[in-house]
N, C-alpha and C positions, 0 to 999 in steps of 0.2 A: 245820764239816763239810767236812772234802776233795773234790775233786775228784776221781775216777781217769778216764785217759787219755780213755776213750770215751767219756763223759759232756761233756765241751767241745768234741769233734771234730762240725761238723754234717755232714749228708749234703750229698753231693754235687750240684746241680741234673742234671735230666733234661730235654730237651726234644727235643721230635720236629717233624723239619720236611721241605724237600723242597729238594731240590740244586737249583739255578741253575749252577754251574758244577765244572768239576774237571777245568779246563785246566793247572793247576799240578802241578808234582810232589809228592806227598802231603800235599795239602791240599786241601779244597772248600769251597766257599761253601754256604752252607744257609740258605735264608729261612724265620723263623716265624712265622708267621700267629697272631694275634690276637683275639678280638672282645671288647669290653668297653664298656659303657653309659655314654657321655657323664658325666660328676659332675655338671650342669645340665641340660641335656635330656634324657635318658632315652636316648636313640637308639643304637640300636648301634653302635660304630665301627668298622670295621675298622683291625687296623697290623698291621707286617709290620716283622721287626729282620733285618739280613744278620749271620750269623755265620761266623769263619773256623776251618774244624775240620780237626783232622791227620788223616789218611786215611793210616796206614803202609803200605796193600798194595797202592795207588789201585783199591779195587774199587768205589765207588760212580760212577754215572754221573749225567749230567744227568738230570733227573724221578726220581728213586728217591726215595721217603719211607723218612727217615731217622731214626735216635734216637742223640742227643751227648749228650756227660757232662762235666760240667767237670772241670777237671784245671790241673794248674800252668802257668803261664804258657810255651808254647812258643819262640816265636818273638814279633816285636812285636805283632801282633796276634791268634795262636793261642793261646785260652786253654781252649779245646772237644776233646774227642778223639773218632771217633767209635766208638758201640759197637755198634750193629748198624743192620743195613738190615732194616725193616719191609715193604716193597714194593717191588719193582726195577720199573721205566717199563716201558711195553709200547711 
């Protein structure tokens, strides 16, 4: 049984997180937060990963909770695009 196209393409990850910076020209930094239970003691962990996401219009600002979509490799380290902002900083 064949394959057709959409069936081997998977979706794209989503993650939503919160701007640390976006001093650069259309690009931010986005940290996301974690929590996940120890694999031997039970205990909740927090982690936290820095992502570096293209920002075309630079309208996100520092504190904005944000939601990025992965996409083809940018730049060296841009592999994130962002797709919308869920909350701008007060």
């Amino acid at each position: 049984m064949a394959e057709t196209p959409q069936q081997s393409v998977a979706r794209r990850k989503v993650r939503q997180g919160v701007v640390t910076s976006s001093s650069r020209d259309k690009t931010i930094t986005v940290r996301i937060d974690t929590k996940a239970p120890h694999p031997i003691y039970g205990k909740t962990v927090r982690r936290s990963t820095k992502l570096h996401v293209h920002d075309e219009r630079n309208e996100a600002n520092v504190g904005d909770l944000v939601r990025v979509i992965e996409c083809r490799p940018l730049s060296k380290l841009k592999r994130w695009r962002l797709s919308d902002i869920v909350e701008r900083a007060r």
